[in-house]
HTML snippet that shows the backbone in 3Dmol.js (N, CA, C, O; Angstrom):
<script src="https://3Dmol.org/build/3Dmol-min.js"></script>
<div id="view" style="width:600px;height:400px;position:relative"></div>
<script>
const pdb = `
ATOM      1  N   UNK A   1     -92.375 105.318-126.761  1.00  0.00           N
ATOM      2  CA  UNK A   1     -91.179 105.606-127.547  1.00  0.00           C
ATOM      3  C   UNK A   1     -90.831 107.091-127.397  1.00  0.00           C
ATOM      4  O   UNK A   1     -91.617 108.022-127.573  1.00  0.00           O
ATOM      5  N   UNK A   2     -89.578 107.179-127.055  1.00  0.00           N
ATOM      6  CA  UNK A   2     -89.425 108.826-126.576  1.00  0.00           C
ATOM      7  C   UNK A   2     -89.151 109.694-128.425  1.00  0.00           C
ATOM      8  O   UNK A   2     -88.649 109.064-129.356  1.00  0.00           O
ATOM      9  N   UNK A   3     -89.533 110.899-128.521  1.00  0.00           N
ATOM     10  CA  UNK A   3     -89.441 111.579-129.853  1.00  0.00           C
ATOM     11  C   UNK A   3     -88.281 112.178-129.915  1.00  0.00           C
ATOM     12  O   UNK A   3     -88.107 112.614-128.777  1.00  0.00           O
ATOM     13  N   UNK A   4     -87.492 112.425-130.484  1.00  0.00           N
ATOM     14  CA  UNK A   4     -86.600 113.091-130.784  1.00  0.00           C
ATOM     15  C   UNK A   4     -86.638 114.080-131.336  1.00  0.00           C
ATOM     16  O   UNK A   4     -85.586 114.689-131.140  1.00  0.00           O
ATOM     17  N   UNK A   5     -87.366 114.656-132.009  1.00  0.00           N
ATOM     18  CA  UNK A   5     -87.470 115.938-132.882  1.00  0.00           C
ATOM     19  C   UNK A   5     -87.542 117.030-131.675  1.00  0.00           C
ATOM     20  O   UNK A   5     -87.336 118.166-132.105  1.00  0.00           O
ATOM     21  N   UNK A   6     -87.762 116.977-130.396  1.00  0.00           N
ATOM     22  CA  UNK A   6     -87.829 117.982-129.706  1.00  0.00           C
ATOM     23  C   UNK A   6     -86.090 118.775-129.633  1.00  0.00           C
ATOM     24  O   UNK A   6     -85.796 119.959-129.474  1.00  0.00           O
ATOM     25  N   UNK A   7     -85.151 117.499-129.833  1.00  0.00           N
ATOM     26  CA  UNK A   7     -83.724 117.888-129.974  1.00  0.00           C
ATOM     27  C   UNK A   7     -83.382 118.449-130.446  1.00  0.00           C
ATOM     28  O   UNK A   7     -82.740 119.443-130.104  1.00  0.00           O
ATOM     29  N   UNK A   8     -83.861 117.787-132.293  1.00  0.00           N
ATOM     30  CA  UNK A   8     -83.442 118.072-133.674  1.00  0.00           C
ATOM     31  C   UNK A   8     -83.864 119.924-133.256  1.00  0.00           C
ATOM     32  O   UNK A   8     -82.971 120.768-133.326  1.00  0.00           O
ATOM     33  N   UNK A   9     -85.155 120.268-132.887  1.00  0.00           N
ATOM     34  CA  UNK A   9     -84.963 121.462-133.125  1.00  0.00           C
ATOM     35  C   UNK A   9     -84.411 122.394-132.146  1.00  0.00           C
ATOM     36  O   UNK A   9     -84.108 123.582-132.254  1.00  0.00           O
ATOM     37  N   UNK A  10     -84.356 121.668-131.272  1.00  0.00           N
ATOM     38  CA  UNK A  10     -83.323 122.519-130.586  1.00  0.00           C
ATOM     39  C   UNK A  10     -82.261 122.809-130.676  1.00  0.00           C
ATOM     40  O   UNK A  10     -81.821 123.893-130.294  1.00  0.00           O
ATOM     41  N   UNK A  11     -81.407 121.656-131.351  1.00  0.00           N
ATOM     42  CA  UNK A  11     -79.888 121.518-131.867  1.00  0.00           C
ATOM     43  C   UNK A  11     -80.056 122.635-133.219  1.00  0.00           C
ATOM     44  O   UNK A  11     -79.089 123.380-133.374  1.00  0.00           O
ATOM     45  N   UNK A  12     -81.042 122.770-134.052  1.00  0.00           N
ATOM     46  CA  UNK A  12     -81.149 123.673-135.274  1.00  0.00           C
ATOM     47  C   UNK A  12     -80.963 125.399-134.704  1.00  0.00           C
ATOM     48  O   UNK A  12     -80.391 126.353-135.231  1.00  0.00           O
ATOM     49  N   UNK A  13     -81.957 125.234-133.006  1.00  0.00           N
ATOM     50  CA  UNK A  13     -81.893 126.785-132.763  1.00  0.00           C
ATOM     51  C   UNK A  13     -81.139 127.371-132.507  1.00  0.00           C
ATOM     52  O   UNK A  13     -80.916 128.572-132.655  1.00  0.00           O
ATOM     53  N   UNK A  14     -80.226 125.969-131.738  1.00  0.00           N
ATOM     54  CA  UNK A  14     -78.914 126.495-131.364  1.00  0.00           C
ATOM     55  C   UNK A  14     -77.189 126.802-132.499  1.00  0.00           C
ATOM     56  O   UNK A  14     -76.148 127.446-132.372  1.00  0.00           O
ATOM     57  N   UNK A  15     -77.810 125.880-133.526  1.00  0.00           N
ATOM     58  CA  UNK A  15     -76.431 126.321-134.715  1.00  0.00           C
ATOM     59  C   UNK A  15     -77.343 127.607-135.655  1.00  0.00           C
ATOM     60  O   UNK A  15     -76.850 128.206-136.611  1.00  0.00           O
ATOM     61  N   UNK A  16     -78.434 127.784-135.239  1.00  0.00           N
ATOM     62  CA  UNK A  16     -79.161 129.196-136.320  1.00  0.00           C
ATOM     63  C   UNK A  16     -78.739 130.218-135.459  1.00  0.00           C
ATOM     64  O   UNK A  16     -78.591 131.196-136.192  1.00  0.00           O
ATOM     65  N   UNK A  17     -78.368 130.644-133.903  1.00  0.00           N
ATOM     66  CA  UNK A  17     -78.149 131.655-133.523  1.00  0.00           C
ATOM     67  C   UNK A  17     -76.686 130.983-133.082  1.00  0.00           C
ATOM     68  O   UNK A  17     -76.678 131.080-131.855  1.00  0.00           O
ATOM     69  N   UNK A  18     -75.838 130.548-133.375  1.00  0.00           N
ATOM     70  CA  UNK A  18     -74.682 130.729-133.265  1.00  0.00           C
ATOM     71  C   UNK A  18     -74.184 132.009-133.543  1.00  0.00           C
ATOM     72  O   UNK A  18     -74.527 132.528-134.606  1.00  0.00           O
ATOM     73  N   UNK A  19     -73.421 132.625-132.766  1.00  0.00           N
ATOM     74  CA  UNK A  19     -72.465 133.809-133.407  1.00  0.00           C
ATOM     75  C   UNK A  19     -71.404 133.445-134.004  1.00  0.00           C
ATOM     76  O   UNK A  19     -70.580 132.536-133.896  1.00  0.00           O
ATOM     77  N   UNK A  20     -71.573 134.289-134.626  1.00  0.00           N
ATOM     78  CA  UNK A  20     -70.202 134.348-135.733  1.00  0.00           C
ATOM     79  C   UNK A  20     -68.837 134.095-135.509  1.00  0.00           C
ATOM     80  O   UNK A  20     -68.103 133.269-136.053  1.00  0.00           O
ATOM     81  N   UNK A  21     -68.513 135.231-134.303  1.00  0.00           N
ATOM     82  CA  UNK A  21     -67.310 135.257-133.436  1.00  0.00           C
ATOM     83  C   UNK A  21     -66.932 133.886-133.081  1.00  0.00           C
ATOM     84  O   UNK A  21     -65.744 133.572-133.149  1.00  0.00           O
ATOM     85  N   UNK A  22     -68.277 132.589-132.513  1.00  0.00           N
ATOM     86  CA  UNK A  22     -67.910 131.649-131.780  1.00  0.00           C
ATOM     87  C   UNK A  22     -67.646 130.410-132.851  1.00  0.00           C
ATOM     88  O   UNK A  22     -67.182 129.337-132.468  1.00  0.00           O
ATOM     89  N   UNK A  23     -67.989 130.670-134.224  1.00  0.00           N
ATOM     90  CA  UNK A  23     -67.482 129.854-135.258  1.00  0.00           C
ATOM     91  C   UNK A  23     -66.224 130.062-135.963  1.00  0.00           C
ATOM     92  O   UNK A  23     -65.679 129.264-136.726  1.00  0.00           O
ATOM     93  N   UNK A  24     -65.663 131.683-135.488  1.00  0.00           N
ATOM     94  CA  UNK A  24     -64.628 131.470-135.801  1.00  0.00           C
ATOM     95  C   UNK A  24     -63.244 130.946-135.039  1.00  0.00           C
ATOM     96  O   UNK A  24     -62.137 130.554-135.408  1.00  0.00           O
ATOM     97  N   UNK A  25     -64.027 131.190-133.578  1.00  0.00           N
ATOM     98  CA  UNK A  25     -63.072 130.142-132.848  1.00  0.00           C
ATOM     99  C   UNK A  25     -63.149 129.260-133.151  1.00  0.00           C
ATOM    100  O   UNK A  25     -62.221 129.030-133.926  1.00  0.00           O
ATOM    101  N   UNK A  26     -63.555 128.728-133.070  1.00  0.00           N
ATOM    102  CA  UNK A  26     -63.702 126.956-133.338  1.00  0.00           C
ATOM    103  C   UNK A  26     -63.025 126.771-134.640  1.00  0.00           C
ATOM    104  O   UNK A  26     -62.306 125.772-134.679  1.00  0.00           O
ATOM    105  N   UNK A  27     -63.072 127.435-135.637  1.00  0.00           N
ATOM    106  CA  UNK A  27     -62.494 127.363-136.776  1.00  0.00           C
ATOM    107  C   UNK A  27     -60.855 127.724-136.599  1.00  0.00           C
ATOM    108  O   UNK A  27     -59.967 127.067-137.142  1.00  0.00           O
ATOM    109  N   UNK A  28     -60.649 128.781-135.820  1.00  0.00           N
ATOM    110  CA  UNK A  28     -59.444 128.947-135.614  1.00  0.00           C
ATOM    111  C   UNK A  28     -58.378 128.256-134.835  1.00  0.00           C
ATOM    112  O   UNK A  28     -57.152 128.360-134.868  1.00  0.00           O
ATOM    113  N   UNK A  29     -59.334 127.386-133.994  1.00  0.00           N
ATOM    114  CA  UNK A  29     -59.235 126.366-132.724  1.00  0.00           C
ATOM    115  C   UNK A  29     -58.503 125.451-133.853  1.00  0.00           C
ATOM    116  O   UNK A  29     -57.281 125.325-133.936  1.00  0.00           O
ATOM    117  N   UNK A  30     -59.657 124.707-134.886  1.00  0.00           N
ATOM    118  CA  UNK A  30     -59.223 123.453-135.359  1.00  0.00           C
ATOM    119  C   UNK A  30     -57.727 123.809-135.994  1.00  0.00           C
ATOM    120  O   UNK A  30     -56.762 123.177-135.565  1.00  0.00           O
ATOM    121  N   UNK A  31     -57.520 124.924-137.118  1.00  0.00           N
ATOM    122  CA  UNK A  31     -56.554 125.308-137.567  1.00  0.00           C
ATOM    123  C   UNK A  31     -55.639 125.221-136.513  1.00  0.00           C
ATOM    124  O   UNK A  31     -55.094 124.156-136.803  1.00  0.00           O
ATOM    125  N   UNK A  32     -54.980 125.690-135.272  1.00  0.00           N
ATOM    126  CA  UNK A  32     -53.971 125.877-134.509  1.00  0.00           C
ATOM    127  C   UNK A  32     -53.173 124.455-134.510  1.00  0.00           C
ATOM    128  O   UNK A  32     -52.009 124.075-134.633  1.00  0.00           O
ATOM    129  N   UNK A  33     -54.536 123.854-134.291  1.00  0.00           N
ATOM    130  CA  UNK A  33     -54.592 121.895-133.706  1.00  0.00           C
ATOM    131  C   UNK A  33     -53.906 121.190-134.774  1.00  0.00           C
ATOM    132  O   UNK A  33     -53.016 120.362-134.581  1.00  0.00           O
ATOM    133  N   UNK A  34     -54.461 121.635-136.181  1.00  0.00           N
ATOM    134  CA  UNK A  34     -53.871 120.980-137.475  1.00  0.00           C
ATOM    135  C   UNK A  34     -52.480 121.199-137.261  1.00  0.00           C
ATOM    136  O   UNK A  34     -51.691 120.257-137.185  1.00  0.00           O
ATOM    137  N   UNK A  35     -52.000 122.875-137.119  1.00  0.00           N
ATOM    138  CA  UNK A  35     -50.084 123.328-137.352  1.00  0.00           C
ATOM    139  C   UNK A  35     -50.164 122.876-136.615  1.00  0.00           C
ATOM    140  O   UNK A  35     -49.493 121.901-136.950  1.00  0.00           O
ATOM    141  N   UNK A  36     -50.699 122.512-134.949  1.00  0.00           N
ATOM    142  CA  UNK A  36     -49.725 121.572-133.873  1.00  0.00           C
ATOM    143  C   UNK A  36     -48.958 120.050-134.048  1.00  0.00           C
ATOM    144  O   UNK A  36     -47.991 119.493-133.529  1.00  0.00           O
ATOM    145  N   UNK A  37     -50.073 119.682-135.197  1.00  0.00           N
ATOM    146  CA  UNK A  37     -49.664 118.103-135.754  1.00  0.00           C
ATOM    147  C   UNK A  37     -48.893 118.024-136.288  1.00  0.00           C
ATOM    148  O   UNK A  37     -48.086 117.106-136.139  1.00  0.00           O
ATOM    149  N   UNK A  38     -48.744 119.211-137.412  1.00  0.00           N
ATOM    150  CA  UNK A  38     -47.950 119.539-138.594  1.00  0.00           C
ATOM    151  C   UNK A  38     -46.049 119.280-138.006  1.00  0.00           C
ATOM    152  O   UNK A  38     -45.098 118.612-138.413  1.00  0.00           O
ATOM    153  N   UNK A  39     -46.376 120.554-136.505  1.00  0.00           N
ATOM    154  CA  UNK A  39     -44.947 120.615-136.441  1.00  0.00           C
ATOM    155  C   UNK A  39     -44.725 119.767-135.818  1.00  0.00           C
ATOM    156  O   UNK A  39     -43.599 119.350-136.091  1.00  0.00           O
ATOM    157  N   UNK A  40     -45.394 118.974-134.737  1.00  0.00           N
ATOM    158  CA  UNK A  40     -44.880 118.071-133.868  1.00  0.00           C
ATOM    159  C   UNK A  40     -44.425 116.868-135.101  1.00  0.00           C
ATOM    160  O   UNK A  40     -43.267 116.453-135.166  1.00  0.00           O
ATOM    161  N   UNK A  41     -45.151 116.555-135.726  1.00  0.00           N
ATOM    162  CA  UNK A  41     -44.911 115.537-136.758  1.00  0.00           C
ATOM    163  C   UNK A  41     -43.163 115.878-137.442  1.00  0.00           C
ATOM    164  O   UNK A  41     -42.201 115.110-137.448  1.00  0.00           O
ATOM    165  N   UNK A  42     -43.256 117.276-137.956  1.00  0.00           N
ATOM    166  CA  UNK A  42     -42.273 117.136-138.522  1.00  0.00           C
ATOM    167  C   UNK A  42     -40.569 117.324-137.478  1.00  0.00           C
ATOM    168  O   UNK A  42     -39.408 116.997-137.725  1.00  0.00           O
ATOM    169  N   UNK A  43     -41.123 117.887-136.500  1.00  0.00           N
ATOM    170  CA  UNK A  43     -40.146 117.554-134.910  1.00  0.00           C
ATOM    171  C   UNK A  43     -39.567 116.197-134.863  1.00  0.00           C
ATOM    172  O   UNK A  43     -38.411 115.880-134.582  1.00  0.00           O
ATOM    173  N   UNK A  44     -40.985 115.139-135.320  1.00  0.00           N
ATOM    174  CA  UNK A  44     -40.511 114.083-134.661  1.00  0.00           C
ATOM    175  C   UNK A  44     -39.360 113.418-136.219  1.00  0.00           C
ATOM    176  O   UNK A  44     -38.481 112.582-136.008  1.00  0.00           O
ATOM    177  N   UNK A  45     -39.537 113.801-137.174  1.00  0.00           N
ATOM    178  CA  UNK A  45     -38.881 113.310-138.360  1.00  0.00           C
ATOM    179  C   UNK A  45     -37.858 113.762-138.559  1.00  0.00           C
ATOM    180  O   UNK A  45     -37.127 113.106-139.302  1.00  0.00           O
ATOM    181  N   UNK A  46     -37.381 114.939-138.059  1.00  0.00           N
ATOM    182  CA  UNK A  46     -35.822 115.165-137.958  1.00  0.00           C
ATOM    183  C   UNK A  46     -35.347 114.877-136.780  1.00  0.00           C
ATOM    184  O   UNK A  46     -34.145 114.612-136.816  1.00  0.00           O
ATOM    185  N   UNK A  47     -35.863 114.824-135.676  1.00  0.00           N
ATOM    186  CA  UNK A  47     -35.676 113.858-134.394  1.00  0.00           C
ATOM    187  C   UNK A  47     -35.000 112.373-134.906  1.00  0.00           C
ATOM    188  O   UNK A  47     -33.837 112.020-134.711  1.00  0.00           O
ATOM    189  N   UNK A  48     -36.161 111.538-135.680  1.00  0.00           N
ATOM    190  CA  UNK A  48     -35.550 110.661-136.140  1.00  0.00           C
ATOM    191  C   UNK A  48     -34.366 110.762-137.130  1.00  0.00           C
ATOM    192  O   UNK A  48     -33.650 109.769-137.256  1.00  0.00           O
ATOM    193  N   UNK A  49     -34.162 111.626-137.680  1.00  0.00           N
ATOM    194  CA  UNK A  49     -32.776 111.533-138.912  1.00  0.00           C
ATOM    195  C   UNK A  49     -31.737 111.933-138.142  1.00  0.00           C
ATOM    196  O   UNK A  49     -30.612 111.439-138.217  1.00  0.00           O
ATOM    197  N   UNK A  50     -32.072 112.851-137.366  1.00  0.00           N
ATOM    198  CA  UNK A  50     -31.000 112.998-136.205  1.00  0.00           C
ATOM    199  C   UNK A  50     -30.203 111.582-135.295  1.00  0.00           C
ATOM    200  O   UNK A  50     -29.002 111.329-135.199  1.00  0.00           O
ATOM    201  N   UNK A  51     -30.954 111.116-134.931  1.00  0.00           N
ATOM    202  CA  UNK A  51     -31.246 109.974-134.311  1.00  0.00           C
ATOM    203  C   UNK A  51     -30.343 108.309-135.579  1.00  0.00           C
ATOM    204  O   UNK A  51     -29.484 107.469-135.309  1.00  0.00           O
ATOM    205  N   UNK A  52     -30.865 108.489-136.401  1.00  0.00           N
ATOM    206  CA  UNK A  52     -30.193 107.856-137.820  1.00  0.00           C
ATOM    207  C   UNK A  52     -28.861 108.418-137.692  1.00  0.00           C
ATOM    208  O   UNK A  52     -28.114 107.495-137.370  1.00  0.00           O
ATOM    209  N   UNK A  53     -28.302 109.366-137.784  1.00  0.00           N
ATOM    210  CA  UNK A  53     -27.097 110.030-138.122  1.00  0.00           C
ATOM    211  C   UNK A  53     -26.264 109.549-137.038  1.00  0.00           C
ATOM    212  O   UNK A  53     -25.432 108.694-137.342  1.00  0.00           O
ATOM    213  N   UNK A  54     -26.330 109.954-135.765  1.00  0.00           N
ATOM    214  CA  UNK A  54     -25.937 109.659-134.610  1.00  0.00           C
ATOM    215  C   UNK A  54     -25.783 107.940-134.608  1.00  0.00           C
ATOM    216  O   UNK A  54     -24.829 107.440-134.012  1.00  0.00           O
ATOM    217  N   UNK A  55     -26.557 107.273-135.155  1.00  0.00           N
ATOM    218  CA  UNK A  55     -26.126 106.255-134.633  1.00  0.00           C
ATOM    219  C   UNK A  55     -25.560 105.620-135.880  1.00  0.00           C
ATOM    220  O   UNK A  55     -25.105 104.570-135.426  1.00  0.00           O
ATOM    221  N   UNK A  56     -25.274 105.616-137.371  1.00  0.00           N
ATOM    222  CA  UNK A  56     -24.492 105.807-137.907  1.00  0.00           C
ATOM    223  C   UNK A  56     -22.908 106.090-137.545  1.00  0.00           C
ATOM    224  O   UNK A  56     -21.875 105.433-137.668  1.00  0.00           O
ATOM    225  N   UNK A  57     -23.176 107.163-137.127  1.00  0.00           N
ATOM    226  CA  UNK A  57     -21.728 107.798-136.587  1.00  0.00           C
ATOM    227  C   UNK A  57     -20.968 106.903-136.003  1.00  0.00           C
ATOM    228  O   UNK A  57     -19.842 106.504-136.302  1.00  0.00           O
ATOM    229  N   UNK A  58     -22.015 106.483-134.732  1.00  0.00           N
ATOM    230  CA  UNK A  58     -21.365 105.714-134.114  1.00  0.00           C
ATOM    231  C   UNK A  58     -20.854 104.659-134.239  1.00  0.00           C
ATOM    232  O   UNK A  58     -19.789 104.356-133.701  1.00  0.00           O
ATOM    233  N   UNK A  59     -21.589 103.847-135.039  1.00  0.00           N
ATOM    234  CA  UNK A  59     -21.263 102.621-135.840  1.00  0.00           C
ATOM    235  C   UNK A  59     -19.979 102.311-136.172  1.00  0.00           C
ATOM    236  O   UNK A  59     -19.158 101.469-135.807  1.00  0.00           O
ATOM    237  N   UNK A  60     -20.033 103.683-137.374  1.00  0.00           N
ATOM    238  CA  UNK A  60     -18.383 104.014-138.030  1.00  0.00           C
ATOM    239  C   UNK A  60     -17.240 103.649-136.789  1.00  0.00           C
ATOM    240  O   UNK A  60     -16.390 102.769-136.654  1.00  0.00           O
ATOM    241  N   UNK A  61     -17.748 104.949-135.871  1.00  0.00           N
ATOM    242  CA  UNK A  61     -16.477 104.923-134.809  1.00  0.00           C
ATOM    243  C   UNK A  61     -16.236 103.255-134.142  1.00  0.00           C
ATOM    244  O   UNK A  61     -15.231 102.852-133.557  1.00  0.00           O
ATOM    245  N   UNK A  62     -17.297 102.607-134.400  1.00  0.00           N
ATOM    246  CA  UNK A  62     -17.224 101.257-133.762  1.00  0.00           C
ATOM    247  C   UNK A  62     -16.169 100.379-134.876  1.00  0.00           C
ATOM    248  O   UNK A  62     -15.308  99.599-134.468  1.00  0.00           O
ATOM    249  N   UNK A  63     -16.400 100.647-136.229  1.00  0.00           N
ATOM    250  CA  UNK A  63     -16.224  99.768-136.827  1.00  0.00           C
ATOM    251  C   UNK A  63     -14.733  99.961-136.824  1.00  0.00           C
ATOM    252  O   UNK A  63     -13.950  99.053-136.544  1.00  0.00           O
ATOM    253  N   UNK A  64     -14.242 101.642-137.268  1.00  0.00           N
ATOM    254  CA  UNK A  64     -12.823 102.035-136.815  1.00  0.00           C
ATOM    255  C   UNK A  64     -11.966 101.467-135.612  1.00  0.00           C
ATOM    256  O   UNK A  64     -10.836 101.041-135.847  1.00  0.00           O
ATOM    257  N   UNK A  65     -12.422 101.454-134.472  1.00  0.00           N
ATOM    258  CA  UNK A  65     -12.328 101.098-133.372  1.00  0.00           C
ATOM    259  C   UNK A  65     -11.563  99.408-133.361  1.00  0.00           C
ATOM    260  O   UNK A  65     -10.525  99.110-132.770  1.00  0.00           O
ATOM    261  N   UNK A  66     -12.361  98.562-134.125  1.00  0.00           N
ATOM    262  CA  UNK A  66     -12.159  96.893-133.948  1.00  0.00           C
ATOM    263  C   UNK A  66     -11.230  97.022-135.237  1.00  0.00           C
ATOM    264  O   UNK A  66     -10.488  96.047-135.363  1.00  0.00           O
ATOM    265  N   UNK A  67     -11.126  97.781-136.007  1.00  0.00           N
ATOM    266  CA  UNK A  67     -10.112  97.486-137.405  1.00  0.00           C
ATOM    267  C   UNK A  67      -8.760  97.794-136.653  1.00  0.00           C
ATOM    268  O   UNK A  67      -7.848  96.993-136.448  1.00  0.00           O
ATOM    269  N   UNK A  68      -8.828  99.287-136.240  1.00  0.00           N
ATOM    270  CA  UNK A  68      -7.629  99.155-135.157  1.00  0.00           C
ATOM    271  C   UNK A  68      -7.070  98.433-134.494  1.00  0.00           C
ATOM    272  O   UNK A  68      -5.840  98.378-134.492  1.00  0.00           O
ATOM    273  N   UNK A  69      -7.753  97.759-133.827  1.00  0.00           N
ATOM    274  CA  UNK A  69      -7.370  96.699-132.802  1.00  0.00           C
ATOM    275  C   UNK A  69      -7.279  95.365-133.301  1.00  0.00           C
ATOM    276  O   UNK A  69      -6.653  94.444-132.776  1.00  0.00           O
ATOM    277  N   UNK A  70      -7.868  95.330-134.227  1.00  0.00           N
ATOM    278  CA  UNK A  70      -7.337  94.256-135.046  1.00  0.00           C
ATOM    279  C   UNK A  70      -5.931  94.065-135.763  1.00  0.00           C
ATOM    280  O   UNK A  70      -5.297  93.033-135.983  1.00  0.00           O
ATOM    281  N   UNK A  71      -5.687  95.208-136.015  1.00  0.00           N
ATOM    282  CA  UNK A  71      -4.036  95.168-136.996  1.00  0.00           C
ATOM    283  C   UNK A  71      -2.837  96.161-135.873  1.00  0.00           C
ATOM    284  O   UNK A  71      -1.667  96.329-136.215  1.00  0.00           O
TER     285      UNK A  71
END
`;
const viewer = $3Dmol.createViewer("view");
viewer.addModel(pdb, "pdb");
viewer.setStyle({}, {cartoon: {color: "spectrum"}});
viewer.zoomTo();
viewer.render();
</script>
């Protein structure tokens, strides 16, 4: 049966001498990643109302369009 604890402490030696500097990348990393979601998300939600409006619009102009031509 192979042991594992030879890992465990290796994985311990390696987050006990982590530097500082390299946790705050990573910390600063995840943060960037979060606002990237943030804005793309909210990109895509006025994308869509945009998208709503426009075809609204068009609608109207459609519906104008056949009332005209109707009378």
């Amino acid at each position: 049966m192979f042991n594992n604890i030879h890992l465990f402490k290796q994985a311990y030696f390696r987050l006990k001498n982590t530097p500082y500097f390299t946790v705050l990348c990573l910390a600063g990393t995840l943060l960037m990643a979060m606002l990237a979601l943030v804005v793309l998300g909210g990109s895509g939600m006025v994308l869509g109302w945009l998208a709503d409006e426009a075809w609204a619009l068009l609608e109207s102009f459609a519906v104008n369009f056949i009332r005209q031509v109707r009378w």
